[in-house]
N, C-alpha and C positions, 0 to 999 in steps of 0.2 A: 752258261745259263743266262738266259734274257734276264738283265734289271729293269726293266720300265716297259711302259708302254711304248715311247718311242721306238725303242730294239726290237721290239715286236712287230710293230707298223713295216720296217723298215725291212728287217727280216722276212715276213709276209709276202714282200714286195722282189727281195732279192728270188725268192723261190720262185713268183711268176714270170720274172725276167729272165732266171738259169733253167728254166725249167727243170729246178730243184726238187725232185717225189718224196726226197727223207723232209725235207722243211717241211713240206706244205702237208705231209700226213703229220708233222709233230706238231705245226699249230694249228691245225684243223681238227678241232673237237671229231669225232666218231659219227656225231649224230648231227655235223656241220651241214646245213643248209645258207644258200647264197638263193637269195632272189635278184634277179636283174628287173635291169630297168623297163623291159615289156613285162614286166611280170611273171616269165618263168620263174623255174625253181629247180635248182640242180642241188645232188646231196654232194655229200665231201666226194665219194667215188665218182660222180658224171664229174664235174669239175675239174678233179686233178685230172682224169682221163682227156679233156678239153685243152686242157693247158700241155699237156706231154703230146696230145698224137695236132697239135696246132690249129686247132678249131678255134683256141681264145691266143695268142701272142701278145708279148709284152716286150715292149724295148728298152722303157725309161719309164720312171715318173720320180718326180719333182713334189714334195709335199708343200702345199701352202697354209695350211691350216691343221692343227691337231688339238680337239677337244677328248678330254679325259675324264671322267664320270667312275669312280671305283668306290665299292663298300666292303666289305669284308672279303666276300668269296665271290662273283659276281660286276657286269661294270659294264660301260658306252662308252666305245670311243667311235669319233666322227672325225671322218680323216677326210680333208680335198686336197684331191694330187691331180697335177699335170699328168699325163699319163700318156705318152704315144703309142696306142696297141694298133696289132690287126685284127679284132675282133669277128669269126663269122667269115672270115673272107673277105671283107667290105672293104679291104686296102690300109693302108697303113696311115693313122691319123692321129689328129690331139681329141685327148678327151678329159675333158675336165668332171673327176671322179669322185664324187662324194660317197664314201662307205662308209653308213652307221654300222658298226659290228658288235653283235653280244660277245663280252667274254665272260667265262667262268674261269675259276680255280678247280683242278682237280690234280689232286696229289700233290699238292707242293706247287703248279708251276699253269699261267694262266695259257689259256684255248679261245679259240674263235670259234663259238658256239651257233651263231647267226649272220650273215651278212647281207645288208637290202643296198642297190646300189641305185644309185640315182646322178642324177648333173648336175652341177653348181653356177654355172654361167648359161 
């Protein structure tokens, strides 16, 4: 069981990297939405299906920054990570990843609810 937010973050991260399907449906809330940075919007199902058939790839990332925001059930956290993906086909590059992510509490054990991703450099 995840203790913290960090385990979470990093966990998150290992599922994108191994193209992990049991992680990334356990900490992807059900009604998980990701907005990118044009501004689409993929649910938990287009997403993890982007990450398994390689439309999004992940090779690395490197966390530089971790803000944590938590109240009772509910929280923000704002992660910047080094990140070399292949994103889209566009080739294999750094990208400097800033994801504010909603988490909630459900049943005992916290979910990534939300996530808008944007650039930090």
């Amino acid at each position: 069981m995840v203790k913290n937010m960090d385990e979470l973050y990093k966990l998150f991260y290992k599922g994108l990297i191994n193209k992990d399907e049991r992680i990334l449906n356990d900490i992807l809330d059900d009604a998980f939405q990701l907005i990118h940075m044009t501004g689409s919007m993929q649910s938990k199902a287009e997403y993890i299906q982007s990450i398994l058939d390689g439309t999004m790839n992940y090779y690395s990332q490197e966390c530089e920054n971790l803000d944590v925001n938590l109240q009772e059930d509910k929280g923000i956290l704002i992660g910047d990570s080094k990140v070399i993906a292949d994103i889209y086909h566009t080739g294999k590059r750094n990208w400097y990843l800033r994801l504010k992510i909603a988490v909630i509490k459900k049943e005992g054990k916290w979910v990534f609810y939300k996530t808008i991703a944007s650039s930090y450099r």
